[in-house]
N, C-alpha and C positions, 0 to 999 in steps of 0.2 A: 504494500500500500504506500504509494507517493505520498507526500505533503506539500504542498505549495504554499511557499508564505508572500500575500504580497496582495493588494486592492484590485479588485477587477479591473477598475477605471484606471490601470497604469497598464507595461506593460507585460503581467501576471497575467493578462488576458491572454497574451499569447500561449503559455503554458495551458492555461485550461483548456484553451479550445483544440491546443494538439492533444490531450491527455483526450478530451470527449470525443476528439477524431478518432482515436487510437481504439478507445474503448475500454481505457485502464481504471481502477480504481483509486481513488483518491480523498485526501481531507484538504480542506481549504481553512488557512490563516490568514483571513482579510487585514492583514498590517498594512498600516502606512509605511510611504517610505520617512527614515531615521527615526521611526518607532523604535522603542524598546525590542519589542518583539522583534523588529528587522534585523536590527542591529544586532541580535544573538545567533544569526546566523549567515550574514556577512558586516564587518568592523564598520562600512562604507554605510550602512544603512539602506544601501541600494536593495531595491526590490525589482523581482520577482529572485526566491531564494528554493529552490527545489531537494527534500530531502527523501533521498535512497537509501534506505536503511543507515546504514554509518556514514553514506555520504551525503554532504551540503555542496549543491552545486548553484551555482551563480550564473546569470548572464540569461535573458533571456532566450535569446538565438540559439548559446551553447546548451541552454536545456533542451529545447525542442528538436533539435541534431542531435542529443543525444538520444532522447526520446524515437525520435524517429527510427534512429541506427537500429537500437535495442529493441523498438517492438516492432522492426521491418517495413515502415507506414511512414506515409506522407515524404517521402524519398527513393530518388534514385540508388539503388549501389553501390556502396565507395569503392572506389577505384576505376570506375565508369567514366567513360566520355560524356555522358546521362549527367552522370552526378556534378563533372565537370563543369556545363551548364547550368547545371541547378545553383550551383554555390556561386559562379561567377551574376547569375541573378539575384541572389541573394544577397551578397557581399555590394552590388550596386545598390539595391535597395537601403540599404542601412548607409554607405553613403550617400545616397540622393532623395531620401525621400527621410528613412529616420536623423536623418543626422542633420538636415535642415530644418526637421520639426523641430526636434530638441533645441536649436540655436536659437528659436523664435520663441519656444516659452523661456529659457533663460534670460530673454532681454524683455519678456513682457513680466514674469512674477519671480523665474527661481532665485535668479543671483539678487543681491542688495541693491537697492533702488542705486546708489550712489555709480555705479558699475554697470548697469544695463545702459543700451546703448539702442534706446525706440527706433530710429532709422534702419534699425536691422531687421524689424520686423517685414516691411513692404518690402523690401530685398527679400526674404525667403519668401514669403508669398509669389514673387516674380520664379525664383529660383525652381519652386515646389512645382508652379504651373507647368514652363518649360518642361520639369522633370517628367510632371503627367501625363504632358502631351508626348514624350518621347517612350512611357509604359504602353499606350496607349496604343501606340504604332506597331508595338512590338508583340501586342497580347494577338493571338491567331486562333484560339480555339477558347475553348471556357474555361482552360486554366493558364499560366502562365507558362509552364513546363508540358504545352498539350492538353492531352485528353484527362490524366490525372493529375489531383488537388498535392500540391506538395507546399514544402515549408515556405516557400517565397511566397504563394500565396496566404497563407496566414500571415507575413508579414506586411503585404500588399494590401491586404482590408485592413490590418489595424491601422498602419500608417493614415490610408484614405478613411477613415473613422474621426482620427486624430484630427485630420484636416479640417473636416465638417466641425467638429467642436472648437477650433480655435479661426473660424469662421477667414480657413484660406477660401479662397476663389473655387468656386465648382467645377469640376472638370468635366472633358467632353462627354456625350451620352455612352457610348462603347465602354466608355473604363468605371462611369457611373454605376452602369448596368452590369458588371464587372462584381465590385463594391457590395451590390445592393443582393447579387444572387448570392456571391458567399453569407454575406447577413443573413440569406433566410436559412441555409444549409440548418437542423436540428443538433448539431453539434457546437455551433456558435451561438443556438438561442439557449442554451441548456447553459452554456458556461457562462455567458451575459446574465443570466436568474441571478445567478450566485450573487 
């Protein structure tokens, strides 16, 4: 039985919604992040914190890869030319789509008013779009990887989730519609409950 410590509304989401993909069993620790409770299972406070019997694993991405490897789901093969792609999409995502979101809540609440830097904000917004517009081109089938749902696409909805709540620009109908079918998949409304 997993444990997942971390708020749904972060990105703990991720975790649950690969674990309801997978089919695994699990308990949920709705911590905030630099809660007490975060904090006992990584120093950083950082949330989502996934525990395997004696192991604490950190990071959301490296839980859901691992997750994936381990119950053979939602990924290519390592060692695969498949897999190859998979991670080369994945690894852009997390620079172009999470790592721009994160830059624009840091300058809008996380870091100290004195150190936010507002003009950063309409720069990732511009940034995010282009980004969208260039997934967007690239999606060919209903999932990102093809015919089957893999880990880029969980990072792909959460990212475009994120977006809609820190109210970037809506993207085109293709990648919308994209967004809006993995949202209804039973495995993301099950882990959204939580």
């Amino acid at each position: 039985m997993y444990t997942v410590i971390g708020a749904t509304k972060s990105r703990a989401m991720r975790v649950l919604w690969a674990l309801e993909e997978i089919g695994a069993p699990y308990n949920h620790v709705p911590a905030a992040p630099r809660s007490e409770e975060a904090i006992k299972y990584n120093p950083s406070g950082k949330i989502p914190a996934l525990i395997d019997g004696d192991h604490v694993l950190t990071d959301s991405m490296a839980i859901i890869t691992y997750l994936a490897d381990k119950h053979g789901a939602l990924t290519a093969p390592a060692g695969t030319p498949e897999r190859a792609r998979q991670d080369a999409m994945t690894f852009w995502l997390i620079d172009e789509f999470d790592a721009v979101l994160w830059t624009a809540a840091k300058h809008k609440f996380v870091l100290p008013e004195e150190m936010r830097i507002p003009e950063l904000i309409s720069i990732t917004k511009e940034e995010f779009s282009l980004n969208a517009q260039r997934l967007s081109d690239r999606l060919e089938g209903p999932y990102l990887m093809g015919d089957q749902m893999t880990i880029p696409d969980i990072l792909a909805c959460h990212c475009l989730n994120w977006a809609i709540g820190a109210k970037f620009p809506r993207t085109d109908e293709k990648l919308f519609n994209y967004g809006k079918s993995l949202r209804e998949r039973p495995a993301f409304q099950a882990a959204a409950s939580r």
